[in-house]
GUNU-191830 format. One record per residue (C-alpha): residue in three letters; x, y, z; residue number from 1. Coordinates in steps of 0.1 Angstrom, whole numbers. Layout:
% GUNU-191830
pt code->ALA	east->X	north->Y	up->Z	pos->NUM
...
END
This chain:
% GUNU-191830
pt code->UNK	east->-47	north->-284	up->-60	pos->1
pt code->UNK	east->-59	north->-248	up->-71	pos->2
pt code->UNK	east->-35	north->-231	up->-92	pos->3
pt code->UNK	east->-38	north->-191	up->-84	pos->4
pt code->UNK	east->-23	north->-166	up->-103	pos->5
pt code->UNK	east->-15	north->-130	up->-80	pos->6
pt code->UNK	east->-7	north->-103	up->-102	pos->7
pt code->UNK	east->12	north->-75	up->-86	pos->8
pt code->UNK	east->41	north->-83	up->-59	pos->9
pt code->UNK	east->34	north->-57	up->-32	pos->10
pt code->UNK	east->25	north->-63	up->3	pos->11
pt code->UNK	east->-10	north->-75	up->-8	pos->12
pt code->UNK	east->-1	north->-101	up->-35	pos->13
pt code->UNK	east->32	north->-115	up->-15	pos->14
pt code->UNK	east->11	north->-118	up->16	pos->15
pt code->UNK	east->-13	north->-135	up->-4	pos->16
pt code->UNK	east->10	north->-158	up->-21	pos->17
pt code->UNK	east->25	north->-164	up->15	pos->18
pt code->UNK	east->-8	north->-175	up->30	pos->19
pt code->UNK	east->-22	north->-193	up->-7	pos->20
pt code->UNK	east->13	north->-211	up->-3	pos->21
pt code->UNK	east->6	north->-223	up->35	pos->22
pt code->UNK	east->-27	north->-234	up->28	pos->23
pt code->UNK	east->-23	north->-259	up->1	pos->24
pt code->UNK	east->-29	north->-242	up->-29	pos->25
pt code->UNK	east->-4	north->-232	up->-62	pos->26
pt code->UNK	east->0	north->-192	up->-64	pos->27
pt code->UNK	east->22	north->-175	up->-90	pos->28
pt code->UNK	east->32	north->-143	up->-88	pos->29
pt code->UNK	east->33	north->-121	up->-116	pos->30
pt code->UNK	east->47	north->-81	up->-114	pos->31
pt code->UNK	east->57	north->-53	up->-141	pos->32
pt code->UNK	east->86	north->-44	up->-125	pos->33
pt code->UNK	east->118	north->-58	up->-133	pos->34
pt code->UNK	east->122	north->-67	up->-100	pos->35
pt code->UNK	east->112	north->-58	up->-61	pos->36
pt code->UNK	east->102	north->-20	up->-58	pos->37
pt code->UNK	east->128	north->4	up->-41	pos->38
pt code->UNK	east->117	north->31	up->-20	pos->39
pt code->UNK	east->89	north->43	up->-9	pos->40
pt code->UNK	east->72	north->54	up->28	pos->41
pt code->UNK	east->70	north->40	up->60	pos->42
pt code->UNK	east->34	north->22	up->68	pos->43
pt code->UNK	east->20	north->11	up->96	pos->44
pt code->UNK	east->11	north->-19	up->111	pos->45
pt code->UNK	east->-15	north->-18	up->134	pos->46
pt code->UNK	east->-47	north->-37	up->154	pos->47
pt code->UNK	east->-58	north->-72	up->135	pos->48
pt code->UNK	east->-31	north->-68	up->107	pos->49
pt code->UNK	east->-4	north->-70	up->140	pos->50
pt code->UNK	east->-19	north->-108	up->145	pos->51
pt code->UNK	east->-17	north->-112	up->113	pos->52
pt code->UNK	east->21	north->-106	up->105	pos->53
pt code->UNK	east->26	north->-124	up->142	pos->54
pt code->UNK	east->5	north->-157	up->129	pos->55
pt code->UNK	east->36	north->-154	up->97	pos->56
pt code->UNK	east->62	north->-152	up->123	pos->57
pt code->UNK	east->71	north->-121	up->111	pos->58
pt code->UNK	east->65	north->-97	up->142	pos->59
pt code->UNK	east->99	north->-99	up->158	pos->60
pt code->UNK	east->114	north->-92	up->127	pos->61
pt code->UNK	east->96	north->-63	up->120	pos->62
pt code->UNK	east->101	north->-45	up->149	pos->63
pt code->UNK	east->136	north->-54	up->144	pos->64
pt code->UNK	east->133	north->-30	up->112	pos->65
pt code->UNK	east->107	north->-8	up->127	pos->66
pt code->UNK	east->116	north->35	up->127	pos->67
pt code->UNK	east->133	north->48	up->158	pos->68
pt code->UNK	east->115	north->84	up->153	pos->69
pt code->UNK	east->118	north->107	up->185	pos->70
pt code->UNK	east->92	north->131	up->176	pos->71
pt code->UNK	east->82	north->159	up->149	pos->72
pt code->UNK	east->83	north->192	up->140	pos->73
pt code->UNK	east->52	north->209	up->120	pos->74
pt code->UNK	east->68	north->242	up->98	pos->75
pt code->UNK	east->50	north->268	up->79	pos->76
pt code->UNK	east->63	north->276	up->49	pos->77
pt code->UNK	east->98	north->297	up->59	pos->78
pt code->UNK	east->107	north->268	up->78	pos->79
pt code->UNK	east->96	north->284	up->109	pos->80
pt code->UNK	east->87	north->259	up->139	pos->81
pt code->UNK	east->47	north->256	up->145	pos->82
pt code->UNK	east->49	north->233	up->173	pos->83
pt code->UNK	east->67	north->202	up->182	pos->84
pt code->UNK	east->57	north->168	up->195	pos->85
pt code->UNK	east->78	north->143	up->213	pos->86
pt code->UNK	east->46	north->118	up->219	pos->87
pt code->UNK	east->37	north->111	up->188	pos->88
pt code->UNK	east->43	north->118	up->149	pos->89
pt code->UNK	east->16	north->126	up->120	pos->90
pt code->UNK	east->30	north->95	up->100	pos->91
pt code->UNK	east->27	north->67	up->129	pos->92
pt code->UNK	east->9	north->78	up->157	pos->93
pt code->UNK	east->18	north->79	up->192	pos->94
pt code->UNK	east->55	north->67	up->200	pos->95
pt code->UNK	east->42	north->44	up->225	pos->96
pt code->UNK	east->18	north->23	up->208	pos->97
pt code->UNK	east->27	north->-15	up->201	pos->98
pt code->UNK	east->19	north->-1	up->164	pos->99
pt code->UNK	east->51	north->-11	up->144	pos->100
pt code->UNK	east->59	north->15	up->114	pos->101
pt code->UNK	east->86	north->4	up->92	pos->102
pt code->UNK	east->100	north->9	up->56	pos->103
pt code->UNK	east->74	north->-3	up->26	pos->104
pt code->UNK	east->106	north->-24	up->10	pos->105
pt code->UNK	east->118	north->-38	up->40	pos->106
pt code->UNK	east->76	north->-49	up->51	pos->107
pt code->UNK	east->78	north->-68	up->12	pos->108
pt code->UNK	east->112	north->-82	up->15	pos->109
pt code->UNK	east->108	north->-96	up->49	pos->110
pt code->UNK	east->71	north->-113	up->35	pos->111
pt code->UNK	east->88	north->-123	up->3	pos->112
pt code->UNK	east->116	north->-142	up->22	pos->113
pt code->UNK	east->90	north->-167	up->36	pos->114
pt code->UNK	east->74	north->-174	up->3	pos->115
pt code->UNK	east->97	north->-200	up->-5	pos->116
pt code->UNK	east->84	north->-225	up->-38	pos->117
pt code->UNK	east->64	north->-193	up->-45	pos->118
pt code->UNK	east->72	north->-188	up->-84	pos->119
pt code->UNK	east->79	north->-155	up->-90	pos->120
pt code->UNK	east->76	north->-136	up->-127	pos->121
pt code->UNK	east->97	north->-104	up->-127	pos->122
pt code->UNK	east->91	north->-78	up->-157	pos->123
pt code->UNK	east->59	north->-94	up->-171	pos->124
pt code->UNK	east->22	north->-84	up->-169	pos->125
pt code->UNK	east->-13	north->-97	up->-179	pos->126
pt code->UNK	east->-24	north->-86	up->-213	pos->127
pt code->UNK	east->-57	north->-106	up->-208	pos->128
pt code->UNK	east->-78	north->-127	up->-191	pos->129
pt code->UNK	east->-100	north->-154	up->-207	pos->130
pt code->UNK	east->-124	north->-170	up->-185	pos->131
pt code->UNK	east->-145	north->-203	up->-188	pos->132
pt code->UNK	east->-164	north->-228	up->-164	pos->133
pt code->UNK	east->-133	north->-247	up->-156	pos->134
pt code->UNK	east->-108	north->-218	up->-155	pos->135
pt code->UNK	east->-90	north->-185	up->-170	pos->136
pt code->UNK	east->-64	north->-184	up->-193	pos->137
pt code->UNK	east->-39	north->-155	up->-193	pos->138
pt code->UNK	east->-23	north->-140	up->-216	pos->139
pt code->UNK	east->12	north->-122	up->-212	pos->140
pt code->UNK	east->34	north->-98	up->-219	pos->141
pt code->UNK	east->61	north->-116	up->-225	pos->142
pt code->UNK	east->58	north->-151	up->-217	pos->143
pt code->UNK	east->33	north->-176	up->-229	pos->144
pt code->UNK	east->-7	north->-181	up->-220	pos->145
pt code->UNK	east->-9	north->-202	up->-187	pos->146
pt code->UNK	east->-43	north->-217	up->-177	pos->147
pt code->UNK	east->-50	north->-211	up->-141	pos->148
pt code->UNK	east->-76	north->-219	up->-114	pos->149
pt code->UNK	east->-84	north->-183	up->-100	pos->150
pt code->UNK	east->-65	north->-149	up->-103	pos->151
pt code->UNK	east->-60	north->-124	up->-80	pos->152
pt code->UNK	east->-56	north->-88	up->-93	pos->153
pt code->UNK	east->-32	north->-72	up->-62	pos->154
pt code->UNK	east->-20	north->-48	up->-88	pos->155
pt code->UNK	east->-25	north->-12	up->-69	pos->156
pt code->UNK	east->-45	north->19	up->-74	pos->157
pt code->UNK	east->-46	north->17	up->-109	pos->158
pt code->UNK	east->-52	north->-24	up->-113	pos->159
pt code->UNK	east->-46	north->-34	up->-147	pos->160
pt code->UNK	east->-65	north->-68	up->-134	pos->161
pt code->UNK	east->-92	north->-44	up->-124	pos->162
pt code->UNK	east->-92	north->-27	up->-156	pos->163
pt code->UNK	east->-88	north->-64	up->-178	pos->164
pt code->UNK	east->-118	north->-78	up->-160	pos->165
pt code->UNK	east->-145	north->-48	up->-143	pos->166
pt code->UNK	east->-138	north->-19	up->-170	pos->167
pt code->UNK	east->-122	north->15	up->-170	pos->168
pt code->UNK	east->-109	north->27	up->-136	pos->169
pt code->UNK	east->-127	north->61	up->-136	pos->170
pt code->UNK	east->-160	north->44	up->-122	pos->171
pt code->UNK	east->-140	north->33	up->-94	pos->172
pt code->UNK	east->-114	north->61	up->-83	pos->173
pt code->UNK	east->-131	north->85	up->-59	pos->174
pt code->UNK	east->-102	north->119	up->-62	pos->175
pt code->UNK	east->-92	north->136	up->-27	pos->176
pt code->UNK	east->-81	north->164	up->-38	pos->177
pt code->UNK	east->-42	north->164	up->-33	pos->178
pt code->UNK	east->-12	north->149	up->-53	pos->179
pt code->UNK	east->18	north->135	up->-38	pos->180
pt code->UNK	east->55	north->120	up->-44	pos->181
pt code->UNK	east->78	north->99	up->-24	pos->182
pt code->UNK	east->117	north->95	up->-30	pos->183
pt code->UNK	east->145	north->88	up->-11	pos->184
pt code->UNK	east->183	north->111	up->-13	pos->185
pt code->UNK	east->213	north->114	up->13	pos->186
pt code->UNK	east->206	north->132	up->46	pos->187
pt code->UNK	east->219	north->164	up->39	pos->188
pt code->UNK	east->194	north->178	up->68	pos->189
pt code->UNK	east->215	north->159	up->91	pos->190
pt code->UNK	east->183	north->147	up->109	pos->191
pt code->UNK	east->184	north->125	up->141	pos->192
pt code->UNK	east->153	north->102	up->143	pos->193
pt code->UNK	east->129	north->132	up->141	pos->194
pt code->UNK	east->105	north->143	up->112	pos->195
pt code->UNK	east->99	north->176	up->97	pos->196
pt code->UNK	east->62	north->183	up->81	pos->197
pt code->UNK	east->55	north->213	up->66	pos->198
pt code->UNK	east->25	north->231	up->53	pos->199
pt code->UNK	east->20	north->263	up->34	pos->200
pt code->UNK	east->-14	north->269	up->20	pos->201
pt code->UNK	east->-25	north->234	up->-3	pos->202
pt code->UNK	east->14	north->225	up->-5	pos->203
pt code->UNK	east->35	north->210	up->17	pos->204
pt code->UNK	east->52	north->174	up->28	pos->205
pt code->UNK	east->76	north->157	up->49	pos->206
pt code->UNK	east->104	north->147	up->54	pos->207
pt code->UNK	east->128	north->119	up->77	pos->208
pt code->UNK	east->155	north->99	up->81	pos->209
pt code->UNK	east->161	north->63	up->78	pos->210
pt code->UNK	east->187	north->38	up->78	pos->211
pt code->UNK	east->197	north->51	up->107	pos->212
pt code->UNK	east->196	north->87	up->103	pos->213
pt code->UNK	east->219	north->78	up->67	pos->214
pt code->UNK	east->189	north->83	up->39	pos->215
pt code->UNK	east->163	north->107	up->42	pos->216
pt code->UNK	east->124	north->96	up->24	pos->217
pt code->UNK	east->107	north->132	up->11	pos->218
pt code->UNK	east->75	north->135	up->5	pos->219
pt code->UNK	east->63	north->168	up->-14	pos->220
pt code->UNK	east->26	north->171	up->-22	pos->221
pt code->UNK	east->-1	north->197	up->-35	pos->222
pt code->UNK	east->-38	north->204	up->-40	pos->223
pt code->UNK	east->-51	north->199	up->-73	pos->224
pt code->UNK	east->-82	north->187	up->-90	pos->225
pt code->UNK	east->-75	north->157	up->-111	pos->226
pt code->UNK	east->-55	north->158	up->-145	pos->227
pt code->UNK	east->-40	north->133	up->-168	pos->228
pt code->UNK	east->-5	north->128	up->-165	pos->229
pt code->UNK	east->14	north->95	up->-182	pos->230
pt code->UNK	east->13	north->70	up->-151	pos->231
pt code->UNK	east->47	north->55	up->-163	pos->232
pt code->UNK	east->68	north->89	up->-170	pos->233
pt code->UNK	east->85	north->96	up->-143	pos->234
pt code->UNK	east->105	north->128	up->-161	pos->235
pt code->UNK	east->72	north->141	up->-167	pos->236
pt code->UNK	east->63	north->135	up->-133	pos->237
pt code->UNK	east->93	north->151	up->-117	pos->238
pt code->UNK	east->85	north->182	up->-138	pos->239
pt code->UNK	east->46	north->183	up->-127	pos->240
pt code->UNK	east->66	north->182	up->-86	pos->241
pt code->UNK	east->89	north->208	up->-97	pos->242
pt code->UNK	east->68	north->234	up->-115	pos->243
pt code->UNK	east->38	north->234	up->-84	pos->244
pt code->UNK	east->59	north->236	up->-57	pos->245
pt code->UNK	east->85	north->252	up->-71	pos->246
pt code->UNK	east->76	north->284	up->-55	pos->247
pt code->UNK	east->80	north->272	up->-20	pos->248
pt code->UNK	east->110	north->284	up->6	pos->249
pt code->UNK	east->126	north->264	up->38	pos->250
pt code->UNK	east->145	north->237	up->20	pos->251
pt code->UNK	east->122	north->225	up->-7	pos->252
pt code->UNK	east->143	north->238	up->-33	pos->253
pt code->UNK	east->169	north->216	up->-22	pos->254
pt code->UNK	east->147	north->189	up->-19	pos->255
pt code->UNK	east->135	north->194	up->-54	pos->256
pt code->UNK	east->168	north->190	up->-69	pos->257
pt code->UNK	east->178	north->159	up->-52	pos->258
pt code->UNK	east->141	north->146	up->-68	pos->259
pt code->UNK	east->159	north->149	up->-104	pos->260
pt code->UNK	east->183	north->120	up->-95	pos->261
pt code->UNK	east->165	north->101	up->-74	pos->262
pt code->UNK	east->161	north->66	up->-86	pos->263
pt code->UNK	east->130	north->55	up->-66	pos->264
pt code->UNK	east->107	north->83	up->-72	pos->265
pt code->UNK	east->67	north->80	up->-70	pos->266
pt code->UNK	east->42	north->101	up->-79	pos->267
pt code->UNK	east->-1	north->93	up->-75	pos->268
pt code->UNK	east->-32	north->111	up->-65	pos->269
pt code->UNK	east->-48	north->104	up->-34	pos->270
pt code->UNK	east->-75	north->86	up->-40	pos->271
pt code->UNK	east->-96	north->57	up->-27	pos->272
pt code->UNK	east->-112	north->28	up->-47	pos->273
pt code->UNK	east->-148	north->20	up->-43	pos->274
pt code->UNK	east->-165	north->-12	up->-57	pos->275
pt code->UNK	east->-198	north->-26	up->-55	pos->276
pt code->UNK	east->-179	north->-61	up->-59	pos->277
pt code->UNK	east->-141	north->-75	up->-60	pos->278
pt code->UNK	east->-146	north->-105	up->-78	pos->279
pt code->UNK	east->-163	north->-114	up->-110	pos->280
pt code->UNK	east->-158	north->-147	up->-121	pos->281
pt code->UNK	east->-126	north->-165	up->-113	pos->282
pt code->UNK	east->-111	north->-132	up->-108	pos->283
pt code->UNK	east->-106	north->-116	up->-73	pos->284
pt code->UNK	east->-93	north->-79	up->-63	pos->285
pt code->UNK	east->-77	north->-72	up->-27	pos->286
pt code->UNK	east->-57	north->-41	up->-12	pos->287
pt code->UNK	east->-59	north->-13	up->-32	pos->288
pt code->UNK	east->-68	north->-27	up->-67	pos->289
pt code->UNK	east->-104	north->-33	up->-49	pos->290
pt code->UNK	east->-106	north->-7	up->-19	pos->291
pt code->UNK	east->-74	north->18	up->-21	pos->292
pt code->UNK	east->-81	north->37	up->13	pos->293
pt code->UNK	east->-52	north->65	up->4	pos->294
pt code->UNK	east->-22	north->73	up->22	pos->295
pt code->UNK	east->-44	north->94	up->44	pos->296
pt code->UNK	east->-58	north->69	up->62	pos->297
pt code->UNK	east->-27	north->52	up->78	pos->298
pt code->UNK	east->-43	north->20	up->72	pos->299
pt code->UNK	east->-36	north->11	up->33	pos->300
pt code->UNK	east->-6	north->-14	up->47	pos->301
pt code->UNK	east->-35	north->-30	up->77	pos->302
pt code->UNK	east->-58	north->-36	up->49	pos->303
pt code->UNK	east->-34	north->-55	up->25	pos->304
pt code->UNK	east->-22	north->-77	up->55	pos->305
pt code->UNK	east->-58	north->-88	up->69	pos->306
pt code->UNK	east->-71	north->-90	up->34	pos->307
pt code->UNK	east->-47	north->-116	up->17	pos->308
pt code->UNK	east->-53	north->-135	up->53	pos->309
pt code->UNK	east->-91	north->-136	up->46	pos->310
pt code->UNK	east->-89	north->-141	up->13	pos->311
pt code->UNK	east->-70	north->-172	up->16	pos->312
pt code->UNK	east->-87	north->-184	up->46	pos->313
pt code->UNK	east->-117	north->-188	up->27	pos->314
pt code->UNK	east->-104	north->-201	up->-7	pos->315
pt code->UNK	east->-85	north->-233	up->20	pos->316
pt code->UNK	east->-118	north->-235	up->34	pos->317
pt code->UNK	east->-141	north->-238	up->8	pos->318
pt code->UNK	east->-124	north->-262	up->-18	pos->319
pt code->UNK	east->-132	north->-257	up->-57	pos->320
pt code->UNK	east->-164	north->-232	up->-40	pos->321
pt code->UNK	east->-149	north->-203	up->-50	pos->322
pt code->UNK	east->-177	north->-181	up->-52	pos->323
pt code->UNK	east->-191	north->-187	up->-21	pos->324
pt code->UNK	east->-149	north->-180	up->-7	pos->325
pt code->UNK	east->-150	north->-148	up->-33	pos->326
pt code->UNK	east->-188	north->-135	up->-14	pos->327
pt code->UNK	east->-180	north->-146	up->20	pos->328
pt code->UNK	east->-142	north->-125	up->19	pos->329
pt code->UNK	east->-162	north->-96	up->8	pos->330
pt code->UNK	east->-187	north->-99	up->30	pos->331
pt code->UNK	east->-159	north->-97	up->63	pos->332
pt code->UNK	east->-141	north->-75	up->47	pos->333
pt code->UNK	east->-164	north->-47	up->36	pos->334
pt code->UNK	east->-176	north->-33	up->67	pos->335
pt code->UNK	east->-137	north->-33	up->80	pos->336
pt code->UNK	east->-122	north->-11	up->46	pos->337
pt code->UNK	east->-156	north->13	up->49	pos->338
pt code->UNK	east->-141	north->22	up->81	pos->339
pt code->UNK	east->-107	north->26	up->70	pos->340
pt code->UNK	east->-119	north->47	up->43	pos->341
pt code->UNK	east->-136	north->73	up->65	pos->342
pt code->UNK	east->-106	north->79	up->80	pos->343
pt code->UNK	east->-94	north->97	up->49	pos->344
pt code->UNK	east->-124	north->116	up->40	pos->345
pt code->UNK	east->-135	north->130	up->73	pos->346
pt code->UNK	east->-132	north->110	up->102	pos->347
pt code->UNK	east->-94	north->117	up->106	pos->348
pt code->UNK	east->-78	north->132	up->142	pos->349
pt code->UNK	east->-56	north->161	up->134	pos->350
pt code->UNK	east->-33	north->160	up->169	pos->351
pt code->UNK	east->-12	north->135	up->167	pos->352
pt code->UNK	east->-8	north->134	up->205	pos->353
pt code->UNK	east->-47	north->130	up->210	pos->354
pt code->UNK	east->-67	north->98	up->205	pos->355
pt code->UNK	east->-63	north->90	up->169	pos->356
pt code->UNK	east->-92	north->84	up->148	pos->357
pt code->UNK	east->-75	north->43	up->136	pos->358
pt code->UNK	east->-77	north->32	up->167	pos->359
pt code->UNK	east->-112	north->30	up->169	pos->360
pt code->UNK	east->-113	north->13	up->134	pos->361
pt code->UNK	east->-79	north->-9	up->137	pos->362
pt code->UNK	east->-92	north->-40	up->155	pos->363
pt code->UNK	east->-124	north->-39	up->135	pos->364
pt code->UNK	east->-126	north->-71	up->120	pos->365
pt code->UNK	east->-127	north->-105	up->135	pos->366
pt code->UNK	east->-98	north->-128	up->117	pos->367
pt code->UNK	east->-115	north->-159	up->127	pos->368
pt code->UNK	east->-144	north->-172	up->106	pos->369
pt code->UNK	east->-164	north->-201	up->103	pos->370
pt code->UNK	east->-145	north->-220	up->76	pos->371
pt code->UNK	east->-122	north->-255	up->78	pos->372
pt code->UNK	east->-87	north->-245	up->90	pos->373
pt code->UNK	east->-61	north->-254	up->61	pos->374
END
């Protein structure tokens, strides 16, 4: 029985521990936060990652939960109506694709409520990772050193996994040029099911509603090269949002002040993650700890999904060979995120109404390998 710590409880590592789970093996799940993350976009689900969230018997379910958007508006910066589209939306495509786009937490919660006998460890993290021919040990933050089979760093962007085990991130993290933030506040735009997008010069966002039209999600971003900010201030963070687009008209400086009490605010570069190799050892990397794709892409939610399928597929089907599972997951996965990447740094369709750039790229991975079915 191969024990498996995942560390990070995002859609990545509770996929993974949902498919670890099913397969026979022992996966813990280990995550900073205190407990499951509040806010956040809507993703999409789209091409292989939809059979992959139908083989959980989770489809129904999220398209139970799925955003009931009627179209988009693109503004300048006064507010003033570019054009409009009642086909499709910049954030999920065309409105009448069997894509599903849904809320981040509700994607997690609905994963999270099939992982029952999945231990779960709340407001801890891994201080270290020790690793030998028979296993790793971890150390803690807070609770004591474990011995496991195999860990699994599912940890985000910045992967302290990543960091613990392959080095510094900056060898990784490939900058895009933009900053951005996510919160949520009431819907004092009184929107109905339709998104606003606005643009003026290298600042801009959107916004929409949710909840049924009761809670708007904002998302206000800028153009900036890289600089170093404290990852885990989020005061300081608000202020970076505040001074840079501070300037802006329509209602951003409404949107701006409803940021200082929002209580599930977020704030990263774009930025992708690429790797010569995810795993090292008894250590493995998926979603965007080993090949972050960046919001601009669509496809960062697709990537989690298929990957913590593949992943585990491999580990049931090559018992105590967890190299060969490690080279094998890479090896089906690679050519699929190198697509999904090139979405975000140039092979991206601006009209949201034309033939979008993903769906050439979606599908492009065959779930089915060669390996013993758990």
């Amino acid at each position: 029985m191969t024990t498996v710590l995942i560390s990070g409880a995002g859609i990545a590592g509770t996929a993974l521990a949902y498919w670890l789970r099913r397969r026979g093996l022992i996966p813990t799940v280990v995550e900073r936060a205190p407990g499951p993350h509040p806010g956040g976009q809507a993703v999409d689900v789209r091409g292989a990652a939809l059979t992959v969230l139908g083989r959980m018997g989770l489809e129904d379910a999220a398209r139970e939960r799925r955003t009931t958007m009627l179209g988009m508006s693109m503004l300048d910066g006064n507010g003033d109506e570019l054009w409009r589209s009642e086909e499709a939306t910049l954030s999920s495509g065309r409105l009448d694709s069997d894509d599903i786009e849904l809320l981040r937490e509700d994607l997690v919660e609905l994963i999270r409520s099939r992982t029952d006998g999945v231990e779960h460890r709340f407001d801890d993290s891994v201080l270290a990772v020790d690793q030998d021919d028979e296993g790793a040990t971890v150390r803690f933050e807070r609770g004591a050193p474990q011995r496991f089979d195999l860990v699994v760093g599912a940890d985000g962007l910045h992967s302290n996994t990543r960091r613990l085990v392959f080095g510094p991130e900056t060898p990784f993290i490939r900058h895009l040029g933009t900053y951005v933030s996510i919160f949520s506040a009431e819907n004092f735009l009184e929107l109905d099911n339709w998104q606003y997008w606005f643009n003026d010069g290298g600042n801009g966002g959107a916004v929409y509603p949710v909840r049924e039209n009761t809670e708007l999600r904002i998302n206000l971003g800028f153009a900036a090269e890289p600089f170093d900010y404290d990852h885990r201030d989020t005061e300081a963070q608000k202020r970076v949002v505040a001074d840079r687009l501070g300037g802006m008209g329509w209602e951003v400086p409404r949107m701006i002040e409803k940021m200082w009490h929002a209580d599930d605010f977020y704030f990263d570069s774009m930025s992708q993650i690429c790797m010569d190799r995810w795993s090292l050892g008894r250590v493995a990397l998926i979603g965007d700890a080993a090949h972050c794709a960046s919001p601009l892409s669509g496809q960062g939610t697709s990537l989690a999904l298929v990957g913590a399928y593949v992943l585990a597929e491999e580990l049931a089907g090559r018992p105590g060979g967890h190299r060969a599972a490690f080279e094998r997951y890479e090896e089906r996965m690679r050519p699929f995120v190198e697509c999904n990447q090139a979405l975000a740094t140039g092979d991206r369709d601006a009209d949201p109404g034309g033939e979008p750039a993903v769906d050439r790229v979606k599908n492009a991975i065959e779930l089915d390998g060669d390996f013993r079915r758990g």
